[in-house]
C-alpha positions as CSV (number, residue, x, y, z in Angstrom):
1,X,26.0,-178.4,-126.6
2,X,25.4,-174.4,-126.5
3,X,22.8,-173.5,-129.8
4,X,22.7,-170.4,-131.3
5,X,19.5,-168.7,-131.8
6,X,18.5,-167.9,-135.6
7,X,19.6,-163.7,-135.2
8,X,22.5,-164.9,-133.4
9,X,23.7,-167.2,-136.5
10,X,23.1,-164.3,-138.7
11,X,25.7,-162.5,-137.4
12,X,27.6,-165.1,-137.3
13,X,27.4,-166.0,-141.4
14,X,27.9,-161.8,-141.5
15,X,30.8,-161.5,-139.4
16,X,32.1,-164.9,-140.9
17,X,31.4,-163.3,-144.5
18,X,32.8,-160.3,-144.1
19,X,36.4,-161.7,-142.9
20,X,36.1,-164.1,-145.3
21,X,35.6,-161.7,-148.5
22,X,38.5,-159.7,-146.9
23,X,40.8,-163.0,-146.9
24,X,39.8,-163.4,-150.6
25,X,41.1,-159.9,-151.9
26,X,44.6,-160.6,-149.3
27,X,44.9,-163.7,-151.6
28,X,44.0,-162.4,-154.7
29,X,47.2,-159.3,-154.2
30,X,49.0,-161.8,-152.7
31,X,48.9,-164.1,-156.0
32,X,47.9,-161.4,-158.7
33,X,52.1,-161.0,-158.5
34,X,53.0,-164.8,-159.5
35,X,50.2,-164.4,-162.5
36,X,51.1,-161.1,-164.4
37,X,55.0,-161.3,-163.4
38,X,56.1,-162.3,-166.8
39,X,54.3,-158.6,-168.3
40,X,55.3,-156.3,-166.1
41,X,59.2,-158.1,-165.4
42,X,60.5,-156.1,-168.1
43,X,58.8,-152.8,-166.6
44,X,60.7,-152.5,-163.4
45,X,63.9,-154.2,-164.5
46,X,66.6,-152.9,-167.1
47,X,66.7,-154.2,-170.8
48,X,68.2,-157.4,-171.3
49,X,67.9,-161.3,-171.0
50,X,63.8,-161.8,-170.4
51,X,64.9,-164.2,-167.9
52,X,66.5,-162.4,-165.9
53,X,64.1,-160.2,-165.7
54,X,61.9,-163.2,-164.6
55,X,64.4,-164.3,-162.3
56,X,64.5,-160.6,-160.6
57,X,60.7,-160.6,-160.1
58,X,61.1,-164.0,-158.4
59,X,63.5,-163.0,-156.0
60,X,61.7,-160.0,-155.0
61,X,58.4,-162.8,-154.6
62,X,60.8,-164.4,-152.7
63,X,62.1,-162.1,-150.3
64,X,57.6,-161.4,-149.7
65,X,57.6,-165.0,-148.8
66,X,60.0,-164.7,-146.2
67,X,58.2,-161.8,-144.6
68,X,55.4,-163.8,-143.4
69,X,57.1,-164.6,-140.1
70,X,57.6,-161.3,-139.4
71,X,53.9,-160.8,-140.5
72,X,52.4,-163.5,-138.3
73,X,54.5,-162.0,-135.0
74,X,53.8,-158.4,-135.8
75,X,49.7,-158.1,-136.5
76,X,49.5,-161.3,-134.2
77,X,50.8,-159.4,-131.2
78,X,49.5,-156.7,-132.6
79,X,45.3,-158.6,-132.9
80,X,46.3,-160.0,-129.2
81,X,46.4,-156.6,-127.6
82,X,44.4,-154.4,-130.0
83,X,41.8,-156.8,-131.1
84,X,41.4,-159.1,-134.8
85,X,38.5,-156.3,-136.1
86,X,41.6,-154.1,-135.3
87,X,44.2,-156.2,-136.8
88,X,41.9,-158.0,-139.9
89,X,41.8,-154.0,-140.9
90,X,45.2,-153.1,-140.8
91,X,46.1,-156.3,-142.9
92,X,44.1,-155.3,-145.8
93,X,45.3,-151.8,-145.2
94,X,48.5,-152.6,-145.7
95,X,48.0,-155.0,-148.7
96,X,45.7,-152.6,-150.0
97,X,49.3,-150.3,-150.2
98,X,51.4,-153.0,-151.8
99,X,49.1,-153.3,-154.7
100,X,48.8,-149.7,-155.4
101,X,52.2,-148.8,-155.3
102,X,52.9,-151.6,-158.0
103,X,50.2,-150.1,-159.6
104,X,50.9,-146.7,-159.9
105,X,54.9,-146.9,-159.6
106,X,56.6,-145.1,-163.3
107,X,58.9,-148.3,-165.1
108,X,62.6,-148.5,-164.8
109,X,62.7,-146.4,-168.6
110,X,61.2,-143.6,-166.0
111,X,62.7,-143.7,-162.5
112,X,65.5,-146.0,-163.2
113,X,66.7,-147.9,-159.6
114,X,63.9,-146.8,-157.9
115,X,61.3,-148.4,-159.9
116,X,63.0,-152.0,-158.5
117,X,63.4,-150.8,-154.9
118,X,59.8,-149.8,-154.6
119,X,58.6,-153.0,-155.9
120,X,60.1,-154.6,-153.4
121,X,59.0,-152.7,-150.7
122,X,55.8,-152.9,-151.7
123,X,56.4,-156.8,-151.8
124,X,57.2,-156.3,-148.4
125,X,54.2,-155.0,-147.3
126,X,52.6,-157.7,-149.2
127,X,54.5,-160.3,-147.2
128,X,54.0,-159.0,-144.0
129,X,50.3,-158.2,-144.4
130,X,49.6,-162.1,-145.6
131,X,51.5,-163.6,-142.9
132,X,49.7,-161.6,-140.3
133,X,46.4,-162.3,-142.1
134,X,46.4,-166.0,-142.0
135,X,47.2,-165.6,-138.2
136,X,44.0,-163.2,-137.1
137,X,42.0,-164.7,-140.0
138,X,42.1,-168.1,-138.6
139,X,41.3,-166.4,-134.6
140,X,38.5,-164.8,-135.7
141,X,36.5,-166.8,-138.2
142,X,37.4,-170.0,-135.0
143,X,35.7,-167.5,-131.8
144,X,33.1,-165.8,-133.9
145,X,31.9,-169.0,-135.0
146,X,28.9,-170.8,-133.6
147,X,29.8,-173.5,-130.8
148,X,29.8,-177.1,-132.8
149,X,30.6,-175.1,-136.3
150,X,33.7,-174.1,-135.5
151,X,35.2,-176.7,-138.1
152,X,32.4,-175.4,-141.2
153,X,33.1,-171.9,-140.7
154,X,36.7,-171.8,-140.2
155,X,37.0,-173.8,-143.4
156,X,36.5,-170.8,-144.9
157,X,39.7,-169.5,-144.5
158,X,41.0,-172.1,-147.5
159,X,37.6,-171.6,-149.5
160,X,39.0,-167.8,-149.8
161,X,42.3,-168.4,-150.2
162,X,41.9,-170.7,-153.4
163,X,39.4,-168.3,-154.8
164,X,41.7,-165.7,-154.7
165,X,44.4,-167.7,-156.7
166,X,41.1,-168.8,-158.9
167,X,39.9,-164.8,-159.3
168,X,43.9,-163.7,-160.2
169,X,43.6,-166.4,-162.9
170,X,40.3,-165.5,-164.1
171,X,41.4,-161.8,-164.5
172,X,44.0,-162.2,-166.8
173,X,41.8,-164.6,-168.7
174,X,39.5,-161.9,-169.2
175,X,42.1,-159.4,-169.7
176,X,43.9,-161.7,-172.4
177,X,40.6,-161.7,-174.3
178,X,40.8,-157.9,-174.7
179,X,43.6,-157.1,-174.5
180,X,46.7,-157.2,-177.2
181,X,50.0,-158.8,-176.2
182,X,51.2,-155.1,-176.8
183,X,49.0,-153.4,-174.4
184,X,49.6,-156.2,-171.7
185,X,52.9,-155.3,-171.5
186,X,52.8,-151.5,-171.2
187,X,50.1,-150.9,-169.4
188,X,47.4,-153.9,-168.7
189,X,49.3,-155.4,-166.3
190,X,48.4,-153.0,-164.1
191,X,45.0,-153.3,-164.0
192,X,45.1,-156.7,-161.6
193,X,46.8,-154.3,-159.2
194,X,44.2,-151.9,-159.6
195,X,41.0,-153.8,-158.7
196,X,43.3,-155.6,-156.0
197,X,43.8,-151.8,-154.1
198,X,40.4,-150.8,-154.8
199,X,38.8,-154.2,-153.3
200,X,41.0,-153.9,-150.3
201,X,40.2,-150.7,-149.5
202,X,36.2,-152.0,-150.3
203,X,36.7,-154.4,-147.5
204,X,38.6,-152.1,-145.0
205,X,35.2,-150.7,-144.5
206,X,33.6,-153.8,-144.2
207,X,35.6,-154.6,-141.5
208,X,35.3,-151.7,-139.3
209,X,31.8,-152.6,-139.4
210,X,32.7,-156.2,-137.8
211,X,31.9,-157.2,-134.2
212,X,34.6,-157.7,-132.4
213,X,34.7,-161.5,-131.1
214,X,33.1,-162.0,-128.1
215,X,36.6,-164.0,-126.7
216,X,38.8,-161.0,-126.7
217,X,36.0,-159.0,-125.7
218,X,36.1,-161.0,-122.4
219,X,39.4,-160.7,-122.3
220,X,40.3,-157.3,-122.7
221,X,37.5,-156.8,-119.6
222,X,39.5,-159.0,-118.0
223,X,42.6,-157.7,-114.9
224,X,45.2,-158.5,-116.8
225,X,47.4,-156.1,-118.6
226,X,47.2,-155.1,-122.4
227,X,51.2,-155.5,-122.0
228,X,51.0,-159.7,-121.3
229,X,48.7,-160.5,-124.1
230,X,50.7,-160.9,-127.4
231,X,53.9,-161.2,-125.6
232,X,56.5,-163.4,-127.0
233,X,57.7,-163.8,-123.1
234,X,54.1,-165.3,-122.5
235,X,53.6,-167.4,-125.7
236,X,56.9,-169.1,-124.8
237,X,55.1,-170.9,-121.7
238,X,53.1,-172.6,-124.1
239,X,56.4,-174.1,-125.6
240,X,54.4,-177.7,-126.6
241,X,51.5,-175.8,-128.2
242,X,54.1,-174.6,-130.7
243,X,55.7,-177.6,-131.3
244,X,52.8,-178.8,-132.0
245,X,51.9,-176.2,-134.7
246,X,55.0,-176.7,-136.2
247,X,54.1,-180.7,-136.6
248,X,51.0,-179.6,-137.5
249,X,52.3,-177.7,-140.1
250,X,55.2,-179.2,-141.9
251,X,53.7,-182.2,-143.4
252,X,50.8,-180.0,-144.7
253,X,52.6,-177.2,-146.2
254,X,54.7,-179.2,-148.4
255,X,52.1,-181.1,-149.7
256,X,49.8,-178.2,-150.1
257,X,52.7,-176.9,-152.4
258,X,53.2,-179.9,-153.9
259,X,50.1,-180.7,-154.8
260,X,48.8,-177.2,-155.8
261,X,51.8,-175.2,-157.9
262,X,54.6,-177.7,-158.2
263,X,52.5,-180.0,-159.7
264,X,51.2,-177.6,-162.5
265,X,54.9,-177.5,-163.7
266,X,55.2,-181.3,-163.2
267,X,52.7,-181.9,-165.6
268,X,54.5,-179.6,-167.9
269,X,57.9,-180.6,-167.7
270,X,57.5,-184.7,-166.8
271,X,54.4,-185.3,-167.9
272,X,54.8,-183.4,-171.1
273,X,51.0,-181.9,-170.9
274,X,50.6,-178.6,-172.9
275,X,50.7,-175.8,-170.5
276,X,46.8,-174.6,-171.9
277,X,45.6,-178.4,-170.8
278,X,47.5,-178.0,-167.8
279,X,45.7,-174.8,-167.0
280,X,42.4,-176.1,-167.5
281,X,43.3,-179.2,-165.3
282,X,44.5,-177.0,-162.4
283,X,41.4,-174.3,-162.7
284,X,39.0,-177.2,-162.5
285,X,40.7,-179.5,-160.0
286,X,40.7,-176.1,-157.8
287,X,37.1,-175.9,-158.2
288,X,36.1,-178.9,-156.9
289,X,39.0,-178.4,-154.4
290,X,36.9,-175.0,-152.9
291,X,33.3,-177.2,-152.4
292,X,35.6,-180.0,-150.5
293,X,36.7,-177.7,-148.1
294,X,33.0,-176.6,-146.0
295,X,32.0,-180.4,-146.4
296,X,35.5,-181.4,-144.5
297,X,35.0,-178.9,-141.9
298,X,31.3,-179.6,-141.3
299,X,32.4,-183.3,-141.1
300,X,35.4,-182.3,-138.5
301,X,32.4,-180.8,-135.9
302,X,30.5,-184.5,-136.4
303,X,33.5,-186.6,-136.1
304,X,36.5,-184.8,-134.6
305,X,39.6,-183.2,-136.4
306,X,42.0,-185.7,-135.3
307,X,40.5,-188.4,-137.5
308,X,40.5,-186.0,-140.8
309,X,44.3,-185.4,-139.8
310,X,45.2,-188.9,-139.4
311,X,43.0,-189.7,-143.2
312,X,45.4,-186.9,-144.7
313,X,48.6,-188.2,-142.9
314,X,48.0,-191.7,-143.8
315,X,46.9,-191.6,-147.3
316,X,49.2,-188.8,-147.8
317,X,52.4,-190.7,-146.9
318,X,51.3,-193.9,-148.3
319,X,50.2,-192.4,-151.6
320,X,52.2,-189.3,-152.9
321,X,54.8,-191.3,-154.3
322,X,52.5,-193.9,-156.3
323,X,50.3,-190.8,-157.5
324,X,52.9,-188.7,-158.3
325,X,55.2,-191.7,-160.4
326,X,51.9,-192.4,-162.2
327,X,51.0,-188.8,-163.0
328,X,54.4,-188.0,-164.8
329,X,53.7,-191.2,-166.7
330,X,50.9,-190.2,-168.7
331,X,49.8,-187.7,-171.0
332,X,45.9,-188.3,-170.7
333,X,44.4,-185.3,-169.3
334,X,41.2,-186.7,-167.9
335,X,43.6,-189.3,-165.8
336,X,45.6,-186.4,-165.0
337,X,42.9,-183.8,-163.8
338,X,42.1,-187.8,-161.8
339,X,45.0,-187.6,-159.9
340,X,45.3,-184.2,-158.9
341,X,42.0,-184.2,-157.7
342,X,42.9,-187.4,-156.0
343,X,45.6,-185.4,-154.4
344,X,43.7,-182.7,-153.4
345,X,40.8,-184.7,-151.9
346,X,44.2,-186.1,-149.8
347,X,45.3,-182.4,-148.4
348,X,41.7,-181.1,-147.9
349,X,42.3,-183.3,-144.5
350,X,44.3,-181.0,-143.6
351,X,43.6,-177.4,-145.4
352,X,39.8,-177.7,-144.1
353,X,40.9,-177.9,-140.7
354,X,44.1,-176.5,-139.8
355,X,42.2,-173.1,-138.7
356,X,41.1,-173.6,-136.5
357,X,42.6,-177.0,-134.5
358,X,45.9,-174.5,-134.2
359,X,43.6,-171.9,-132.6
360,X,42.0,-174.3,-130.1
361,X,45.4,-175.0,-128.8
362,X,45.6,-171.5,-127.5
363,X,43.9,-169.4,-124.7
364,X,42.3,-166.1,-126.0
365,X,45.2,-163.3,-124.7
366,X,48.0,-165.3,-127.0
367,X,45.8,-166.8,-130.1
368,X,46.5,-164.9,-132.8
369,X,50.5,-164.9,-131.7
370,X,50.3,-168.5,-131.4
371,X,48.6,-169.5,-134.4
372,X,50.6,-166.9,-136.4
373,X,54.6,-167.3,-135.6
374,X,55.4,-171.0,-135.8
375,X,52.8,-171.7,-139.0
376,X,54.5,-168.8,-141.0
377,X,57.8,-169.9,-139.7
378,X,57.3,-173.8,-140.5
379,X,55.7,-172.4,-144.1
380,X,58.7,-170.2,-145.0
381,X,61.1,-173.0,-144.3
382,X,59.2,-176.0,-145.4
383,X,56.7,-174.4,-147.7
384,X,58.7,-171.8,-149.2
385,X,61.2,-173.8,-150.5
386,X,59.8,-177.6,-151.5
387,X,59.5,-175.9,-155.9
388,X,62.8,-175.5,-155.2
389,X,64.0,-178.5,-153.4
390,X,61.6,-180.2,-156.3
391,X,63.5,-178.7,-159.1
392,X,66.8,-179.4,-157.9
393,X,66.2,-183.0,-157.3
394,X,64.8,-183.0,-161.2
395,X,68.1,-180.5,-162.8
396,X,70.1,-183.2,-160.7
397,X,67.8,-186.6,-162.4
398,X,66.6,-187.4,-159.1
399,X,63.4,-186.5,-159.5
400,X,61.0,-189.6,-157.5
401,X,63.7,-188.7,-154.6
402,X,61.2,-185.3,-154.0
403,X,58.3,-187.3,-153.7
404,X,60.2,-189.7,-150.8
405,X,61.0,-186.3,-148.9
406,X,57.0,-185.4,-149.2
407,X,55.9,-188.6,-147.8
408,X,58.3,-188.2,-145.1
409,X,57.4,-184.7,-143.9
410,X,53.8,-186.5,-143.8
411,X,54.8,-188.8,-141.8
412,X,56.2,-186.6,-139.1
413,X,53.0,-184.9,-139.3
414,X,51.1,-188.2,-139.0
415,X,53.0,-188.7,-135.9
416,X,52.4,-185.5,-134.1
417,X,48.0,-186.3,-135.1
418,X,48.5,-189.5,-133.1
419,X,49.9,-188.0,-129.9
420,X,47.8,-184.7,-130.1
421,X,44.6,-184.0,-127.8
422,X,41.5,-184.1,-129.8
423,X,40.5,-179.9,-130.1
424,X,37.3,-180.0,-130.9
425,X,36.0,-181.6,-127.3
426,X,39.0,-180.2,-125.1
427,X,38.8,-176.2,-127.2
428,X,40.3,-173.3,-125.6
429,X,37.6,-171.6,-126.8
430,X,35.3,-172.6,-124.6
431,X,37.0,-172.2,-122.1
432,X,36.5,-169.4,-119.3
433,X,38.6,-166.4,-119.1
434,X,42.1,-166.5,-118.7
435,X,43.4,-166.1,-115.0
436,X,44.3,-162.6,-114.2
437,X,48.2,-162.9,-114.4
438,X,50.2,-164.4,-117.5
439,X,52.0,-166.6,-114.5
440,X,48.8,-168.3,-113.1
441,X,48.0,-169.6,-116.4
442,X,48.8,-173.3,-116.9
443,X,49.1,-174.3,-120.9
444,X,46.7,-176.9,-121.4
445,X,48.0,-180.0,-121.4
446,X,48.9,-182.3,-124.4
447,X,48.9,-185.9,-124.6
């Protein structure tokens, strides 16, 4: 196996760090919404029944959730044919505009209509910049990364994406300790959206100052044409690869969801844990949640991602319902904050990895496309809606039937890790350059 010299691994960690950070402030806009919602709901919606106004700032979270597709297609194409350093900045670029025109946008009181319509178009913005982030985030942290670290590195995708839900919650805990209720409501809330802009903007700079990775480098020196890298038309030769990626996927998503915000409202509502335990429980579970996930991926490059697949598929499908009956038995925090890490500990099979095994499906002209469209398509379906398929099955007294339909998207999941190739030996990042023409490429085969 290839080593890479001590200056080399340098600018590895810097290149690594400095997507990384960027991923971070994506998450933190991204879930700085869900956390100050309930103080700035009645800012951009008309006086009336609080929940409604809740309900209206959920929809409009909503309709950013189902941008991601169109997110993980547009910068994915978009990082395929221009570059990730390219694409990476455009993404914060873009997120860094969501956040300051929440920010800075006058209350409905002011601008009446418009004061909704421009929060959700700058929702939109939101959406589409996280779906394409995922996509080039998880390309470029899997080819910048040192040949057998792949799995450590990339793991660093989920590392950032937790902290950013951890660094929205810590805000408003800070702000709530100086704060009044009054001023939260008028004008604190946007303060979140504030720092969110300004560090997005901090880490546009940063990443002009990446290298670009040395994959597409070889690629874009390559014969082929700028026009047949990123192309939908090419990416659908590869129909097995995406297939895959959606199996990948599914079983992952909705326990990700499950495990990480349905259960927080679980504990509320079944388990009947008060909402500041339940807070603690979930801040501190997370925590240990972040450390897992560079210890997973270090362990992948020893021992192979399929095996840290099959764990999460196995003890996933044979243990959600079990964990999940028990937890919203019992009002003992310490065996609560148990089982959630439990559960977490279960998905970090998955999260640590799923970087980059989708991007070692995929040669270097349709990565970022491939990686990008069926995981933010297979999230916005699956993911997207398993709270809500959750709650219904609770409003209608079903509520164990939920935790049936979790174990069974695992198990489709579980099914697709037993036939897949194992990535980390059989990488298409290792590979040589793609052929010259789109047509004389053959998709690597899958068993």
């Amino acid at each position: 196996m290839k080593t890479t010299p001590p200056a080399g691994e340098r600018r590895v960690v810097a290149n690594v760090l400095r997507g990384s950070i960027g991923n971070l402030v994506e998450w933190y806009d991204w879930y700085v919404y869900a956390a100050f919602s309930v103080y700035f709901a009645k800012a951009f919606f008309p006086d009336g029944d609080p929940t409604a106004q809740l309900l209206s700032t959920a929809a409009v979270f909503a309709v950013g959730f189902l941008m991601r597709p169109l997110g993980g297609w547009a910068l994915g194409r978009y990082a395929d044919r221009f570059g990730r350093r390219a694409a990476l900045t455009l993404s914060v670029t873009v997120m860094a505009a969501g956040s300051l025109l929440i920010a800075l946008t006058p209350g409905y009181a002011t601008i009446g209509l418009a004061a909704p319509v421009i929060l959700l178009l700058a929702r939109l913005l939101q959406g589409l910049s996280v779906g394409g982030e995922y996509a080039t985030s998880a390309t470029y942290l899997s080819e910048v990364a040192s040949a057998g670290k792949r799995g450590f590195y990339s793991s660093f995708q989920y590392v950032t994406l937790v902290a950013g839900q951890l660094t929205a919650l810590g805000v408003q805990i800070v702000l709530l300790q100086f704060l009044t209720s009054e001023q939260m409501y008028s004008w604190g809330w946007r303060i979140p959206f504030l720092i969110g802009a300004a560090g997005a903007l901090v880490v546009m700079v940063l990443r002009r100052g990446m290298e670009e990775s040395a994959s597409f480098q070889a690629e874009a020196a390559g014969a082929q044409s700028k026009s047949s890298r990123g192309s939908l038309r090419v990416l659908l030769q590869y129909p097995r690869e995406c297939l895959l990626v959606v199996g990948l996927t599914l079983g992952g998503t909705v326990a990700f969801y499950t495990y990480t915000t349905y259960m927080q409202k679980y504990m509320v509502n079944t388990s009947g844990i008060s909402k500041s335990t339940v807070a603690w429980i979930n801040f501190l579970a997370l925590l240990v949640f972040v450390v897992l996930q560079p210890i997973a991926g270090a362990l992948s490059d020893r021992i192979g991602r399929r095996r840290l697949l099959i764990f999460f598929g196995v003890t996933g499908t044979l243990a959600t319902v079990p964990l999940m009956t028990l937890l919203g038995d019992t009002t003992d925090p310490v065996l609560a904050f148990g089982l959630m890490l439990g559960a977490l500990v279960i998905i970090t099979g998955y999260t640590s990895i799923n970087a980059i095994v989708k991007a070692e499906l995929f040669p270097t002209r349709i990565r970022a496309l491939g990686v990008g469209l069926p995981y933010a398509l297979t999230v916005a379906i699956f993911g997207g809606t398993a709270e809500m398929i959750a709650l219904a099955l609770k409003k209608a007294g079903h509520e164990s039937l939920y935790f049936w339909y979790v174990s069974g998207c695992i198990l489709i999941s579980l099914a697709t890790y037993f036939f897949m190739r194992e990535t980390s030996t059989e990488s298409t990042i290792d590979a040589d350059t793609a052929p010259a023409s789109a047509e004389e490429a053959a998709p690597v085969p899958v068993r």
